[in-house]
C-alpha positions in Angstrom: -25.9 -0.7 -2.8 -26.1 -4.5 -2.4 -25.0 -6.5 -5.3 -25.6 -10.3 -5.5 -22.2 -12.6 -5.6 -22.8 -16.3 -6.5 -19.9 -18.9 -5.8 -18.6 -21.2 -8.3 -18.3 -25.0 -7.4 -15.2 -24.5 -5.8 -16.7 -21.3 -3.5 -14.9 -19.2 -5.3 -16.2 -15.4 -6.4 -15.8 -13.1 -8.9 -15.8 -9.8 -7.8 -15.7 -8.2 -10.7 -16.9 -4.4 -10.4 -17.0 -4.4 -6.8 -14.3 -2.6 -4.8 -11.6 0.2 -6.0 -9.0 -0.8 -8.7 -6.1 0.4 -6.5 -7.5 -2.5 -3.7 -6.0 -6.0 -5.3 -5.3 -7.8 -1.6 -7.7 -7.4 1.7 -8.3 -9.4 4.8 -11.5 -10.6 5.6 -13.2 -11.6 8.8 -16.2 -13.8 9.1 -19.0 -13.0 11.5 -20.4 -15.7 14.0 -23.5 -15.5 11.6 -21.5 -16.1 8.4 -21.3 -12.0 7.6 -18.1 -11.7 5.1 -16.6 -8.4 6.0 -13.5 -7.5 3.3 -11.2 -4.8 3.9 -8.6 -3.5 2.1 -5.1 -4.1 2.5 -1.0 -3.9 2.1 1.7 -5.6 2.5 4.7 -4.4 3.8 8.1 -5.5 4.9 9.0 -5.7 8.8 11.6 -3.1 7.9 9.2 -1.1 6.0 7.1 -1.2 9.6 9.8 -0.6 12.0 10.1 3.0 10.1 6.4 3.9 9.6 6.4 3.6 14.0 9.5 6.5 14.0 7.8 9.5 14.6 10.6 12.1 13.8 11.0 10.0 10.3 7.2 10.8 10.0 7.5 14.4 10.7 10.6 14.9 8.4 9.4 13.1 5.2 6.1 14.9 6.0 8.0 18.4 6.1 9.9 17.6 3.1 6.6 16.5 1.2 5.4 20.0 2.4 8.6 21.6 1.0 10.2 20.1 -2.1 13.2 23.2 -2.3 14.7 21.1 1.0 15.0 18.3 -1.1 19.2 17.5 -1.3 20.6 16.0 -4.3 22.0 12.6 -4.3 25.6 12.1 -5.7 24.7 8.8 -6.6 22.3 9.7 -8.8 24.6 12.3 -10.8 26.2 10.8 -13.8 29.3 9.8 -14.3 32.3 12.1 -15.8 34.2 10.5 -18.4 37.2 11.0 -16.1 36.0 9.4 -13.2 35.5 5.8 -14.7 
């Protein structure tokens, strides 16, 4: 459904309603006719990247997701004993 957007002086719009709540940053592209097309997007770190492209990392979080008993429990995350401070 089409919804009419007016621009303020300063061309900026409010959205408002339009779009999904979890969608706060996109990229947009401008047609040779003046078409705005918005798309939805994230951010992410160059390191954040370089993992996403590992494809055994992929399939092991994915297998894990599948199978929360594998997970392994971090010492780090253990408290402290008294006697080891």
């Amino acid at each position: 459904m089409s919804q009419l957007v007016e621009l303020d002086g300063r061309r900026r719009a409010a959205l408002g309603r339009l779009g999904k709540p979890e969608h706060n940053l996109y990229l947009v592209d401008e047609e040779a006719d003046g078409t705005l097309i918005f798309t939805p997007a994230v951010v992410m770190s160059a390191h954040e990247a370089a993992l996403l492209r590992n494809p055994e990392l992929i399939a092991q979080i994915e297998a894990d997701q599948a199978e929360p008993s594998r997970a392994v429990r971090s010492e780090a995350r253990r408290p402290r004993e008294a006697s080891e401070t």
